[in-house]
C-alpha positions in Angstrom: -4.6 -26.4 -11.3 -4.0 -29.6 -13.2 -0.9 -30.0 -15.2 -2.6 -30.4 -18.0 -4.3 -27.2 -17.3 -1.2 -25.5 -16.8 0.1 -27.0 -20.2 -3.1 -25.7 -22.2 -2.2 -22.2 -20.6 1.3 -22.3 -21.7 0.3 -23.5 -25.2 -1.7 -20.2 -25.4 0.8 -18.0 -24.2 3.3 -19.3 -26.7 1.5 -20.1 -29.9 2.7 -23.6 -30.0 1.0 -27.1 -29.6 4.4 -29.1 -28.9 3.3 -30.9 -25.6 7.1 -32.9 -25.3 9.2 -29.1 -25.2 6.3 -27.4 -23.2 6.4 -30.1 -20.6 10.1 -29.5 -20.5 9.9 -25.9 -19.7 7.0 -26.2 -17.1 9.0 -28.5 -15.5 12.1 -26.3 -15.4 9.9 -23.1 -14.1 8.1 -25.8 -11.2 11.6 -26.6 -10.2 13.0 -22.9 -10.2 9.6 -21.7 -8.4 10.1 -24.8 -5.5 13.5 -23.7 -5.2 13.1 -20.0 -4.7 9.9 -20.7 -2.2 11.5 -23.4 -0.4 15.0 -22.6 -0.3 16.0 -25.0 2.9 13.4 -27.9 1.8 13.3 -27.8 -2.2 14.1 -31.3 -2.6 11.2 -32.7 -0.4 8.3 -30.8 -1.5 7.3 -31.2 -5.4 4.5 -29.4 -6.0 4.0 -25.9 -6.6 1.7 -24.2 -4.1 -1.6 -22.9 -5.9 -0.9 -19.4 -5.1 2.3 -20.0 -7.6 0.9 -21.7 -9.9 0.4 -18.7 -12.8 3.9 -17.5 -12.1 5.2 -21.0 -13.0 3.8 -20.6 -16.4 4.6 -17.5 -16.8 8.4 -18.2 -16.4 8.3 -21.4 -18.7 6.5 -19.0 -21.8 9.7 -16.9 -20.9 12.1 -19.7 -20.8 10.9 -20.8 -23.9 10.7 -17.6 -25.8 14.4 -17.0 -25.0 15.0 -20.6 -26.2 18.2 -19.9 -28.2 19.4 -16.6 -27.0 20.2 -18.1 -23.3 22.9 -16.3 -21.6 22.1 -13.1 -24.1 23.2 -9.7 -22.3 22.6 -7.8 -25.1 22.0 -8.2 -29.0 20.9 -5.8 -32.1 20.8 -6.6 -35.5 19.2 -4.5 -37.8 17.7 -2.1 -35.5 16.3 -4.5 -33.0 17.8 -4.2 -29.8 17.4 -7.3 -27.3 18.7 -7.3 -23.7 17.8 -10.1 -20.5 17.6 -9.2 -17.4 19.4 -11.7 -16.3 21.4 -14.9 -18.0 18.2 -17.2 -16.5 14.8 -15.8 -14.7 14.8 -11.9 -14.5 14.4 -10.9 -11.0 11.2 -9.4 -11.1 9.3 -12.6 -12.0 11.0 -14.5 -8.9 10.4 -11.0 -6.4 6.9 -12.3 -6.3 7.8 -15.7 -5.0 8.4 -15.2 -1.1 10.6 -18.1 0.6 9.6 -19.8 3.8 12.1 -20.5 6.1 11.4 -22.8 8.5 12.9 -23.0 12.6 15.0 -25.9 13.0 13.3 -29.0 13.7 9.9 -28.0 12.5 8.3 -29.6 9.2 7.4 -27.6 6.4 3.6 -27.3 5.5 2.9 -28.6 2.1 -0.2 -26.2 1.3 -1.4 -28.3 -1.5 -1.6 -31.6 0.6 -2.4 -30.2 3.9 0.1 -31.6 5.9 
């Protein structure tokens, strides 16, 4: 999926058509997605593997929907109660992102390049 693609997706899921914060967000969830896959190699690979690619956008709608409330525990004001998970990415978006480890000496498999 293009990144464009994964934009329009995003703009969907959050009502909103501003491509300059969105772009921001996606690239904050591709970074936490290539970190929690590739724990020993996130600085050398750069793209998201397809399989991915919807849980990527998925964590930047919720990055952006918590936009001003980061860090909340716990919050209610007039009978609205609002907890997180966690102070970034709840746990159970990131339990279906599985880490590759690699054995020392090999090269990791990029599976959107094919090398």
């Amino acid at each position: 999926m293009t990144n464009e693609e994964m934009l329009a997706k995003l703009k969907i899921m959050t009502g909103t058509t501003d491509t300059e914060v969105l772009s921001v967000y996606l690239d904050l969830a591709k970074s936490i997605v290539i970190q929690k896959a590739y724990p020993f190699d996130a600085g050398v690979i750069v793209t998201v593997p397809a399989k991915y690619e919807l849980v990527t956008i998925e964590i930047a709608c919720y990055l952006y929907n918590k936009r001003g409330a980061e860090g909340q525990t716990s919050h209610n004001e007039n009978g609205i109660n609002r907890g997180y998970e966690s102070a970034s990415v709840p746990s159970s978006m990131l339990k279906r992102i599985i880490p590759l480890g690699k054995v020392p000496g090999e090269e990791v498999q990029d599976e959107n390049s094919g090398t």
